[in-house]
C-alpha positions as a Markdown table, in Angstrom:
| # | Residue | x | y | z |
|---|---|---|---|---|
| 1 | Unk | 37.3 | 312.6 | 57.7 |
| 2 | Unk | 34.2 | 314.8 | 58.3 |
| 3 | Unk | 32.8 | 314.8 | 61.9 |
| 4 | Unk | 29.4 | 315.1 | 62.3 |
| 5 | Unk | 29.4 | 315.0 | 66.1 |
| 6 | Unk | 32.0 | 315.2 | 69.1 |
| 7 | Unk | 31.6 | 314.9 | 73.1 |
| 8 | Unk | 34.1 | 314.3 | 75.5 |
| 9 | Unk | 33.1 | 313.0 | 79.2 |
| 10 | Unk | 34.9 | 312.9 | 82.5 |
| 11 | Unk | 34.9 | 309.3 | 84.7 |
| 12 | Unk | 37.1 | 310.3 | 87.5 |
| 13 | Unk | 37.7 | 306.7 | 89.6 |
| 14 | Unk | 40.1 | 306.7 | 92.2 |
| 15 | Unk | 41.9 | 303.3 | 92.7 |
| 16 | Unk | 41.0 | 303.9 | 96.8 |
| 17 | Unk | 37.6 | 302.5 | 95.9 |
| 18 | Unk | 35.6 | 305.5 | 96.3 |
| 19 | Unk | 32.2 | 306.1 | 93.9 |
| 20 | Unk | 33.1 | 307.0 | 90.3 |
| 21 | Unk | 32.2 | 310.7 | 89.9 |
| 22 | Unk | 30.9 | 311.5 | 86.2 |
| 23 | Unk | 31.7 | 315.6 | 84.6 |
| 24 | Unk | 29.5 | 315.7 | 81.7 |
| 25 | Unk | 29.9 | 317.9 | 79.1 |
| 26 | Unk | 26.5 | 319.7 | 78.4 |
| 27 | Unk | 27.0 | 320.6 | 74.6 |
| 28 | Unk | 28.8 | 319.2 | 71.5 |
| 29 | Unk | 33.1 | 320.0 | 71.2 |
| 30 | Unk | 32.7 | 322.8 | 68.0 |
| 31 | Unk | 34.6 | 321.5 | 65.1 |
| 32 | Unk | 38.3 | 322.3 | 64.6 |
| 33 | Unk | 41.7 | 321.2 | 63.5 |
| 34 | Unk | 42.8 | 319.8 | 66.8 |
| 35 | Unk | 39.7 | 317.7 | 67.0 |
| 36 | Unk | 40.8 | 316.3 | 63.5 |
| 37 | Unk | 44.2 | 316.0 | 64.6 |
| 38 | Unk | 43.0 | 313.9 | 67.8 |
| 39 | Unk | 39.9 | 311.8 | 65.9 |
| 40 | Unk | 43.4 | 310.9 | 62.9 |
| 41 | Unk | 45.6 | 310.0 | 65.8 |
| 42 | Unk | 42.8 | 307.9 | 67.7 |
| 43 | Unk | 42.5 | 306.1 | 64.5 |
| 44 | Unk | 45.7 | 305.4 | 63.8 |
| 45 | Unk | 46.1 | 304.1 | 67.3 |
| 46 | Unk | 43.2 | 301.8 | 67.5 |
| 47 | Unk | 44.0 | 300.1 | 63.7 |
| 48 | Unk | 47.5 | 299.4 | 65.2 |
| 49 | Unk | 46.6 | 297.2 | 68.2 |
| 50 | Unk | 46.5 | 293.6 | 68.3 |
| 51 | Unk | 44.2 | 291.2 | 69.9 |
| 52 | Unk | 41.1 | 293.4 | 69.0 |
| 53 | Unk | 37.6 | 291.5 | 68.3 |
| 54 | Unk | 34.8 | 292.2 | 66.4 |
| 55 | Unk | 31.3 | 291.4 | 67.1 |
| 56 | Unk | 27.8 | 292.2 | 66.8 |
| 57 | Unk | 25.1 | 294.0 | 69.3 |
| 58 | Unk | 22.9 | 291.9 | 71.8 |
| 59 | Unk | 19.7 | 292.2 | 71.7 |
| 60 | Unk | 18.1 | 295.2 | 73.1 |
| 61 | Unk | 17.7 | 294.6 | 76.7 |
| 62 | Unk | 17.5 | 296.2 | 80.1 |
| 63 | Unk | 21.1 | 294.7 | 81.0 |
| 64 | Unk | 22.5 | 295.9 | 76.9 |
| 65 | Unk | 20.3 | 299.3 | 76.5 |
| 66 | Unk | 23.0 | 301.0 | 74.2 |
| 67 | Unk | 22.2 | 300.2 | 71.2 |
| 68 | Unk | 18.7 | 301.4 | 71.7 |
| 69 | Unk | 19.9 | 304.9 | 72.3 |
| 70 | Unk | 22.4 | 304.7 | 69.6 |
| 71 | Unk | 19.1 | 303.9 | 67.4 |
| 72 | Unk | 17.1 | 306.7 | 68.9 |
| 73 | Unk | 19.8 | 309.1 | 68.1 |
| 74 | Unk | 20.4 | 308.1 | 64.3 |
| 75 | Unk | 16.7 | 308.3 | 64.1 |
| 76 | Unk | 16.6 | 311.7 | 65.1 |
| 77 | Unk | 14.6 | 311.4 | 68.6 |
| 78 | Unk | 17.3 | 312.8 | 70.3 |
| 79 | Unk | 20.2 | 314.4 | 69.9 |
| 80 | Unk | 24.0 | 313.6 | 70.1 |
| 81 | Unk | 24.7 | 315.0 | 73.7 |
| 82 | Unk | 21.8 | 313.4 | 74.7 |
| 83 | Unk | 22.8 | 310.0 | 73.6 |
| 84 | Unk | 26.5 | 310.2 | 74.9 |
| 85 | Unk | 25.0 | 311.8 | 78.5 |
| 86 | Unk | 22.8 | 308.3 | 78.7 |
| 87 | Unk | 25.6 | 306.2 | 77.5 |
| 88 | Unk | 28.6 | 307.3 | 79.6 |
| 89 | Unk | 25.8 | 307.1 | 82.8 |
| 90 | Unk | 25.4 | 303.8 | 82.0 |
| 91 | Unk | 29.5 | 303.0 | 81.4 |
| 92 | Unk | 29.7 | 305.4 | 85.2 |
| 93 | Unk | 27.5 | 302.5 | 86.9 |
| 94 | Unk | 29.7 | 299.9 | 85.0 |
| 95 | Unk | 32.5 | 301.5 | 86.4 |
| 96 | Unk | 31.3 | 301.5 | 89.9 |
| 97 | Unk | 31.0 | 297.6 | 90.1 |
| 98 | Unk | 34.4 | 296.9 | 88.6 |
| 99 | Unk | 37.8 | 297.1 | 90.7 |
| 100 | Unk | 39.5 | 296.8 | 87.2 |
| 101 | Unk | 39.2 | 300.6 | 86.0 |
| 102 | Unk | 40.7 | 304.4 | 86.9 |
| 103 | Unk | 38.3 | 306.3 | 85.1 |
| 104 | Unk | 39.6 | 308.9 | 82.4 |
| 105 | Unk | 38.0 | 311.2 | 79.6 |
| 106 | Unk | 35.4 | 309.4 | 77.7 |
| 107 | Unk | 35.6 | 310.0 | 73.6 |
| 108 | Unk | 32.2 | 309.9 | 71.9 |
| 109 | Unk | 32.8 | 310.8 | 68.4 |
| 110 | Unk | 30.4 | 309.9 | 65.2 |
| 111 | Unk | 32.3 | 310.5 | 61.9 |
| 112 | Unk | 32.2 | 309.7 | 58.2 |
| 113 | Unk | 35.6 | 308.0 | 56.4 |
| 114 | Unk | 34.5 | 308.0 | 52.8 |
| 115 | Unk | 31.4 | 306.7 | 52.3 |
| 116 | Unk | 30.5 | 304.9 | 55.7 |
| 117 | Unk | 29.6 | 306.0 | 59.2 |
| 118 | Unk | 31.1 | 304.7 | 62.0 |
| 119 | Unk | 30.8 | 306.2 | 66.1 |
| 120 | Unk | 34.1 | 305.6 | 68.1 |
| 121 | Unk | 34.2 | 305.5 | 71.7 |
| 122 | Unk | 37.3 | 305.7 | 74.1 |
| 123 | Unk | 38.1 | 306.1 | 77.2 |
| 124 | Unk | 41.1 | 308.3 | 77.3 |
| 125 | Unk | 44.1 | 308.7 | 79.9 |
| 126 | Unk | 47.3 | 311.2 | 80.3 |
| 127 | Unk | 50.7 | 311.5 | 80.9 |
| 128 | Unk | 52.5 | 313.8 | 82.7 |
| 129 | Unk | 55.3 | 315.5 | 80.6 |
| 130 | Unk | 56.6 | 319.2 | 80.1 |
| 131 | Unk | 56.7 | 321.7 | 78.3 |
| 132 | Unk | 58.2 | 324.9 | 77.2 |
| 133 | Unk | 55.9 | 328.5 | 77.7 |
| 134 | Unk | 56.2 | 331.5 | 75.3 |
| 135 | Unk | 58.2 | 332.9 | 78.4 |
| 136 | Unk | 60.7 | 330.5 | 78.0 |
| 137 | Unk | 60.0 | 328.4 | 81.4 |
| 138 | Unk | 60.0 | 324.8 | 81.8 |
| 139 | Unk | 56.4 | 323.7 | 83.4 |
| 140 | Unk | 54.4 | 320.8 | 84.0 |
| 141 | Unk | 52.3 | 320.0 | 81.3 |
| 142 | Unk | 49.6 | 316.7 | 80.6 |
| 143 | Unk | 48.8 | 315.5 | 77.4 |
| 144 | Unk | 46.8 | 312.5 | 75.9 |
| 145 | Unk | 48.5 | 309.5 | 75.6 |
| 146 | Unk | 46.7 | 307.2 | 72.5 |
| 147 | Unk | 49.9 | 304.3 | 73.3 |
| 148 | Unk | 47.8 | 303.7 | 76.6 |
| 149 | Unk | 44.9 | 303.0 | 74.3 |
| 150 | Unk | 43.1 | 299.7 | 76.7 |
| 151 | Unk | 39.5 | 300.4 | 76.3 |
| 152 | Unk | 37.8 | 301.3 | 73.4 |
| 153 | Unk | 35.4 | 300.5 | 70.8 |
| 154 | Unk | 34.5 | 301.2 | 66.9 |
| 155 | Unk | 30.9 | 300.7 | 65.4 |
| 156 | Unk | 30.8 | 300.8 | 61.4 |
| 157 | Unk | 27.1 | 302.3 | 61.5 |
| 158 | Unk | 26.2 | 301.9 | 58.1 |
| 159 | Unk | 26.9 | 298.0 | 58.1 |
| 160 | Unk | 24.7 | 297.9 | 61.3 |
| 161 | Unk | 21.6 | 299.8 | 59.4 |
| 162 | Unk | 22.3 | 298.2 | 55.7 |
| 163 | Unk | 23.3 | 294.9 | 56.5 |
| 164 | Unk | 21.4 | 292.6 | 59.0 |
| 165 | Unk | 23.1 | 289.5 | 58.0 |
| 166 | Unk | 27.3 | 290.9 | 59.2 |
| 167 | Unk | 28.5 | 289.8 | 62.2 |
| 168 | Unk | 31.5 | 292.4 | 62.7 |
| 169 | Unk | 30.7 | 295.7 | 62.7 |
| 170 | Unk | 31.6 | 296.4 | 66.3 |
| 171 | Unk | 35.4 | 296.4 | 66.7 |
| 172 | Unk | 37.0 | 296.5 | 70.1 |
| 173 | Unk | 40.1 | 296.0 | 72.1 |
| 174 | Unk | 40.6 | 293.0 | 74.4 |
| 175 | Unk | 42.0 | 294.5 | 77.7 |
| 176 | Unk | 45.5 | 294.6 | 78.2 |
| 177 | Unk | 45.3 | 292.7 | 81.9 |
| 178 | Unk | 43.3 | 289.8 | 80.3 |
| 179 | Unk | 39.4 | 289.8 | 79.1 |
| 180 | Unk | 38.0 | 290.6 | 82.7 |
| 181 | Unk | 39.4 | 294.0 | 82.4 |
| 182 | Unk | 37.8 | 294.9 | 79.1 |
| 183 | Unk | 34.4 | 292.6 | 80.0 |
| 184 | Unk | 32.7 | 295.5 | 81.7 |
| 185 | Unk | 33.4 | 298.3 | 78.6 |
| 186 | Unk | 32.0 | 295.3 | 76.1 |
| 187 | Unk | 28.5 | 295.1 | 77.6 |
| 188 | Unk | 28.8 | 298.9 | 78.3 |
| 189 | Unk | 28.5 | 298.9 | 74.3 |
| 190 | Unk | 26.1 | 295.6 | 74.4 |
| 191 | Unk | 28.5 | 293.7 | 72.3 |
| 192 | Unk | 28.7 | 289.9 | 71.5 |
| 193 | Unk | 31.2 | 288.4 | 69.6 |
| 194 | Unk | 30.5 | 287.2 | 66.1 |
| 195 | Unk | 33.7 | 286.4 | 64.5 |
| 196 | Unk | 37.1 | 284.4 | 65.1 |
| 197 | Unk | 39.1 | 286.9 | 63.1 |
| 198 | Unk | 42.6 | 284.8 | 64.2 |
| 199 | Unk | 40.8 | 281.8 | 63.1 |
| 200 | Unk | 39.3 | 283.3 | 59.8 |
| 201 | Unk | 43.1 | 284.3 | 59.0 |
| 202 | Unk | 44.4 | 281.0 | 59.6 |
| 203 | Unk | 42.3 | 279.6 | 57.4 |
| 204 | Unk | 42.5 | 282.0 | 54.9 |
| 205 | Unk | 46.6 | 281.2 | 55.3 |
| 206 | Unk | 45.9 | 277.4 | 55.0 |
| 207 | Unk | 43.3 | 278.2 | 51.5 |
| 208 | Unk | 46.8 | 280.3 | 50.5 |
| 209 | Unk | 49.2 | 277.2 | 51.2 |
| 210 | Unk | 46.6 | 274.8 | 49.4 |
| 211 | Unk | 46.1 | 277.5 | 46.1 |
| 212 | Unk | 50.1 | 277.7 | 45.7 |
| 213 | Unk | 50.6 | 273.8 | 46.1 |
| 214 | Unk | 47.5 | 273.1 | 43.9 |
| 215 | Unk | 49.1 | 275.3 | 40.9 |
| 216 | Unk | 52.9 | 273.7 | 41.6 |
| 217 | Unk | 54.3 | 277.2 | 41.5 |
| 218 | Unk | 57.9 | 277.5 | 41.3 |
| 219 | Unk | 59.3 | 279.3 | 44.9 |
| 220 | Unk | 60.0 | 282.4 | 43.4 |
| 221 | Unk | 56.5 | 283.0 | 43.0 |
| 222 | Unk | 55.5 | 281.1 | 45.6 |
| 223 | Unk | 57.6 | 283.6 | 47.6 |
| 224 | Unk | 56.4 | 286.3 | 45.9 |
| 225 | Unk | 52.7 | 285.9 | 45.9 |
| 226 | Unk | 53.2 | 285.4 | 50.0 |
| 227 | Unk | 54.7 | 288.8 | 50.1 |
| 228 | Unk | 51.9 | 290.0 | 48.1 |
| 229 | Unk | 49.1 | 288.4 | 50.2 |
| 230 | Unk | 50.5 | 289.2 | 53.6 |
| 231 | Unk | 52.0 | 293.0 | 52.3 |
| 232 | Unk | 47.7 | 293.5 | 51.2 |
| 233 | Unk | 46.3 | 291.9 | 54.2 |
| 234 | Unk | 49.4 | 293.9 | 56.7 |
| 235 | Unk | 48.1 | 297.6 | 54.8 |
| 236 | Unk | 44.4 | 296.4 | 55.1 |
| 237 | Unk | 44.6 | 296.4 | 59.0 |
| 238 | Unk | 46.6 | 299.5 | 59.2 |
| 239 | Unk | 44.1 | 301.2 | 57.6 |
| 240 | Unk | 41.2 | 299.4 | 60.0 |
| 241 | Unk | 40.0 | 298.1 | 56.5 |
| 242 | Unk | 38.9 | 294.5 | 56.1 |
| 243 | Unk | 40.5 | 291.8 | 53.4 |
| 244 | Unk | 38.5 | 291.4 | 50.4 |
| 245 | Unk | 38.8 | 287.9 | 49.2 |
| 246 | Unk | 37.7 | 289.3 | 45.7 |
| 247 | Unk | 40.3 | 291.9 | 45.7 |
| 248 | Unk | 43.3 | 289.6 | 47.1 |
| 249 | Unk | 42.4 | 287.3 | 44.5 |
| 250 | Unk | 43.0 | 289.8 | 41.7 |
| 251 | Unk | 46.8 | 290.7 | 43.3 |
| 252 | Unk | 47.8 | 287.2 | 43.7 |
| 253 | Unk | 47.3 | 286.6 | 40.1 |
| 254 | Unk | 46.6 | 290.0 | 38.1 |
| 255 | Unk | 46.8 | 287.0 | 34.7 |
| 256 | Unk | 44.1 | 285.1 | 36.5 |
| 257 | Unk | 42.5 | 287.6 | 38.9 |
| 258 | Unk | 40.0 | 284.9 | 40.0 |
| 259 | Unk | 41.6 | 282.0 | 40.2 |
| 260 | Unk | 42.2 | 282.3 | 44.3 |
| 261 | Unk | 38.7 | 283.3 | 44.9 |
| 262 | Unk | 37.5 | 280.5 | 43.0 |
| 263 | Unk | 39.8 | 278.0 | 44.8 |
| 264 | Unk | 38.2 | 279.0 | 47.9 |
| 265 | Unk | 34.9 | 278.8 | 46.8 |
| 266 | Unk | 35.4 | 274.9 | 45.3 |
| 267 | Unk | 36.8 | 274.5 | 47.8 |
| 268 | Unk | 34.9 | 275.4 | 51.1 |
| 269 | Unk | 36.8 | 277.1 | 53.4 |
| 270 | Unk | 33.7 | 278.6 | 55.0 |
| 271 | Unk | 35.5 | 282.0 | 54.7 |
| 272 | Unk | 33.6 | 285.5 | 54.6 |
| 273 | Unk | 33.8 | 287.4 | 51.8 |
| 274 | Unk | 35.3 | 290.0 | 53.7 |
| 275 | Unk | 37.1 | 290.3 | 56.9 |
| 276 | Unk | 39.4 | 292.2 | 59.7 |
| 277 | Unk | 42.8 | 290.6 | 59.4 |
| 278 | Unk | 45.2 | 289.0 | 62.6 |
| 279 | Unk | 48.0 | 290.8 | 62.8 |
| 280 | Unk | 49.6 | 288.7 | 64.9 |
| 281 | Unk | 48.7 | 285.4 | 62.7 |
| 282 | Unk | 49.7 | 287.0 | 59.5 |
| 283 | Unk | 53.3 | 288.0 | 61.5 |
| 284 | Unk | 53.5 | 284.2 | 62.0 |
| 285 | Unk | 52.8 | 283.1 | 58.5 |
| 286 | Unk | 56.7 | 283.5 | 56.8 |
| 287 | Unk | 58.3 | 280.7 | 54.4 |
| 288 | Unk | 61.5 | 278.7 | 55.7 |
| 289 | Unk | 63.7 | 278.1 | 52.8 |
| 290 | Unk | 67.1 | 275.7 | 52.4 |
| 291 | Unk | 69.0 | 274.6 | 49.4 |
| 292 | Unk | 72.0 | 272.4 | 49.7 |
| 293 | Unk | 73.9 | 270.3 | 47.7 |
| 294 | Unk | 70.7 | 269.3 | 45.1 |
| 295 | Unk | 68.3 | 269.6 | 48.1 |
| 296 | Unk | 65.8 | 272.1 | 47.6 |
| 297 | Unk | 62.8 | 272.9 | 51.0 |
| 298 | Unk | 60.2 | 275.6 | 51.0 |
| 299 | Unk | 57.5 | 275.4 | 53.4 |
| 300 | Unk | 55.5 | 278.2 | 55.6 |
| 301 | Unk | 55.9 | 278.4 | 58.8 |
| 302 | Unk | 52.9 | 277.6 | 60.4 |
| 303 | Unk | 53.4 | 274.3 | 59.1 |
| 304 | Unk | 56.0 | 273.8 | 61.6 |
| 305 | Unk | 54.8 | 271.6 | 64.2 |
| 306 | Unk | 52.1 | 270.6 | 62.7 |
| 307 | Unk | 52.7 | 268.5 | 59.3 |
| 308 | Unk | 56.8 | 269.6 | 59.7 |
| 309 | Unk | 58.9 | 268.5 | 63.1 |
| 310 | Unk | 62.1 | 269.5 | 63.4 |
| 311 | Unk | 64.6 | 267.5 | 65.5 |
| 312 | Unk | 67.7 | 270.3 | 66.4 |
| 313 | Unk | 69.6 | 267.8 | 67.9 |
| 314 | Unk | 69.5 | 265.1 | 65.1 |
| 315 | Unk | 69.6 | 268.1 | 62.3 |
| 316 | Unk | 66.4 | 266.4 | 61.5 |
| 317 | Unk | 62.9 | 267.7 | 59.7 |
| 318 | Unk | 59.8 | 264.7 | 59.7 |
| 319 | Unk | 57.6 | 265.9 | 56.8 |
| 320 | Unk | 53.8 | 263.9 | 57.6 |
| 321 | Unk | 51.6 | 264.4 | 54.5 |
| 322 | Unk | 53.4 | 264.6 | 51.7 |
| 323 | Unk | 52.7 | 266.8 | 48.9 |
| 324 | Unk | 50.7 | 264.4 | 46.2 |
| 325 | Unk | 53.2 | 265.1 | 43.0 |
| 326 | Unk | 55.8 | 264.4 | 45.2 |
| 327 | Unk | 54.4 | 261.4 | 46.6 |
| 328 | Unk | 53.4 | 259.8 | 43.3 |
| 329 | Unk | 57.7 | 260.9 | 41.9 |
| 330 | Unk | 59.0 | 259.0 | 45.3 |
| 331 | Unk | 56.4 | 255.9 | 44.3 |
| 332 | Unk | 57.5 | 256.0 | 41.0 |
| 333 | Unk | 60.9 | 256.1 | 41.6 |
| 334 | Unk | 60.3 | 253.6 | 44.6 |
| 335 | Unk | 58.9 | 251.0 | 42.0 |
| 336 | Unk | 61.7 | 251.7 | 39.6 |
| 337 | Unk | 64.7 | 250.6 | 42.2 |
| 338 | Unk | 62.3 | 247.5 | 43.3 |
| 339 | Unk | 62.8 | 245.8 | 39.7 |
């Protein structure tokens, strides 16, 4: 993970409600293993949360400057310190006008993860702990804590310069204490939001349910082509890598590698090629399965509620919308008995 350039800023904020004081950093952090080690364990944090969104830049404005210095810099009129000194000014006045923040060290770091660019920003916070000296003494010591990660924000830079049609190459975290707390650090970075990645993996779920009732797949495969969708999609976010409908096709059916894409496509789901998965919707989407006495159920589980009821106290389950082969077997069989 080569990283091109790395600043780190201090927002001290008091929670007494006096002015944010801002101690910059006048030159770039030199390259090293710890700043590796830190950038890797940022990453890993950020990939890991839940609830993030993903967007695209406003407009260039007075009120959303940022990504007019983030242009400035890639273009070469000024440099990297130069940018983050102008943008963490801008997050300082932020700051000031919200009762919502304590400050903390602000990460600027732009870095290349294979092939593509992307600039993280964070603001960073501590915890007290202790440690052990060479003398053998038991001291105070503070170190970063990346589990308190509340406010912070990924751009994918070379989506931004190479693709003027995507709508989600900003990432960022939703504030723990509700959207308020994390409005200020969005339009600190000028972002809007541009796609409804829970509702994108809903429906990419409800394409799934359709493809596997379409094909009449026995359950074993049923079962094991879930696994295989939500084990891909599950790895994809821990990596802070989108789904690829293309690609998930070809591991739902390696026979048939484009038989799921296709489905969509006929079908119109109005899915993105590629997108950030829900974690938390994909740790909803699990099959209940019964057998019993020549009684055989399989559905998923967000089904439940929906187009499946279950009644605990009757030992009841109301099925609405009927699969069609079943329906037509039950008419079948219904006109059969009549005669």
């Amino acid at each position: 993970m080569p990283i091109r350039h790395c600043i780190v800023h201090l927002l001290d904020k008091k929670p007494d409600g006096t002015p944010v004081v801002l101690h910059a950093r006048d030159s770039e952090l030199a390259s090293s293993q710890a700043m590796e080690n830190l950038l890797a364990d940022l990453n890993e944090s950020y990939n890991a949360k839940q609830g993030k969104a993903w967007g695209l830049f406003h407009e260039e404005s007075g009120a959303y400057p940022f990504s007019g210095w983030l242009k400035a810099y890639l273009d070469g009129e000024q440099d990297f310190t130069t940018f983050s000194r102008q943008a963490v000014e801008h997050l300082q006045q932020l700051m000031e006008e919200s009762n919502l923040s304590t400050g903390g060290h602000v990460l600027f770091a732009h870095y290349q993860q294979g092939m593509t660019d992307y600039l993280a920003i964070a603001l960073l916070h501590h915890s007290e702990g202790v440690a052990v000296t060479d003398a053998l003494d038991v001291t105070p010591a503070k170190h970063l804590d990346l589990g308190q990660l509340h406010l912070a924000a990924r751009i994918n830079i070379s989506e931004w310069q190479n693709n003027s049609q995507s709508r989600q190459y900003i990432s960022f975290i939703n504030g723990k204490n509700g959207r308020k707390s994390s409005d200020y650090f969005r339009d600190f970075i000028g972002c809007q939001e541009g796609l409804d990645v829970p509702g994108e993996t809903r429906t990419l779920l409800k394409a799934f349910s359709d493809f596997v009732e379409s094909e009449d797949l026995p359950e074993e495969q049923a079962r094991e082509k879930t696994k295989t969708l939500v084990g891909y999609a599950t790895s994809q976010a821990k990596l802070g890598e989108p789904i690829t409908l293309d690609e998930l096709s070809g591991l739902i059916d390696e026979e048939r590698p484009k038989a799921f894409y296709e489905h969509i496509r006929n079908k119109d789901y109005g899915m993105a090629p590629e997108f950030p998965a829900d974690k938390r919707t994909l740790s909803q989407f699990q099959r209940f399965t019964g057998r019993a006495e020549g009684l055989a159920i399989s559905f998923e589980a967000h089904m439940l509620g929906s187009k499946i009821d279950y009644d605990e106290g009757r030992n009841t389950l109301v099925i609405r919308q009927v699969p069609t082969q079943l329906r037509e077997q039950l008419r079948r069989a219904q006109k059969g008995a009549d005669r």
